[in-house]
Residue, then its C-alpha position, 0 to 999 in steps of 0.5 A: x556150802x561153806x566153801x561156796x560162802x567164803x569166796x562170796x563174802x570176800x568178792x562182796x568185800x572187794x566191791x565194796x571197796x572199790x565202791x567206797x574209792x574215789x576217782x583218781x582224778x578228783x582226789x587231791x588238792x584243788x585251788x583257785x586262782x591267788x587273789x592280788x592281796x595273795x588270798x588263797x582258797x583250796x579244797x582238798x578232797x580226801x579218800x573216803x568222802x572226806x572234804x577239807x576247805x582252806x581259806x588263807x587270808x592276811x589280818x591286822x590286830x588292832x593296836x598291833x603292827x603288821x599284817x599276820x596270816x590267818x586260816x580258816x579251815x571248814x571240814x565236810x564231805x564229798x560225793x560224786x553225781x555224775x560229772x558234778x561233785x557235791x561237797x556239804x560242809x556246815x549245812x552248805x552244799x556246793x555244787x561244782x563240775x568236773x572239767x577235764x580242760x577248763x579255759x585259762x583264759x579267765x585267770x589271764x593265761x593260756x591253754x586248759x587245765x583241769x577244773x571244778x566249776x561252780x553250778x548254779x547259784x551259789x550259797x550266800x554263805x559258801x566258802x567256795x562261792x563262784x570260784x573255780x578251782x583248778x586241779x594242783x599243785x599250781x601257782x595260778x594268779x589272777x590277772x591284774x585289773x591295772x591298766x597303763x592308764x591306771x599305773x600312769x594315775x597312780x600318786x607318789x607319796x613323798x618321805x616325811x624325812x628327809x634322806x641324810x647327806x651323802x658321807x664324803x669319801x675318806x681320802x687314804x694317808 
């Protein structure tokens, strides 16, 4: 009887886990497409359930010269149904569904690429909102909104100085 246990508790283990493993494809880092201030929000979705939320963002302090990069970072879970991925962080659930090609067209460029999209209405207070985030590493930007007839509207502000003289030329002895 006990050789018959011992190879059952080690099958149950190995299934267990497999059961615990996540699909290669899903693990890794996810982002959106960078914002024109450079904004950047990636999710990355670690072994074991784990979920991590990045949020890199330029500030000012006031009464401070300059701008400073800030980061706000939100860990949580992740969980497979199907082809959607529900990630819970801070009493929020996101929704998102895994595309194997999403379109690029949205982001102002050609072809697919792999993606989580946002399902259904979004959480007011969701990180991740109605972003769709695109397998990495990647430098996906999104398309910028100016058009010529915008660039051509677009003021010049002149120097409050005025430039130096140019310096003559020193002639050689």
């Amino acid at each position: 009887m006990k050789s018959f246990a011992a190879p059952f508790f080690v099958l149950a283990a190995l299934f267990a886990g497999l059961a615990g493993a996540a699909p290669p494809k899903l693990t890794g880092s996810w982002e959106a497409a960078r914002a024109t201030e450079d904004e950047r929000l990636y999710l990355v979705l670690k072994e074991m359930g784990k979920a991590e939320i990045v949020a890199e963002y330029d500030f000012t302090l006031p009464g401070q010269p300059g701008k400073r990069r800030g980061r706000s970072t939100s860990f949580g879970t992740w969980a497979v149904k199907g082809d959607d991925v529900i990630i819970t962080y801070s009493k929020i659930q996101d929704r998102l569904r895994y595309r194997e090609r999403e379109s690029l067209d949205v982001i102002g460029l050609r072809g697919g690429a792999p993606a989580l999209k946002p399902v259904g209405k979004p959480n007011p207070k969701s990180k991740i909102g109605s972003l769709i985030l695109w397998k990495g590493p990647h430098t996906y930007r999104v398309k910028d909104t100016a058009t010529p007839s915008n660039a051509a509207q677009a003021t010049v502000v002149p120097r409050a100085e005025p430039l130096p003289p140019p310096q003559a030329a020193s002639s050689p002895r």
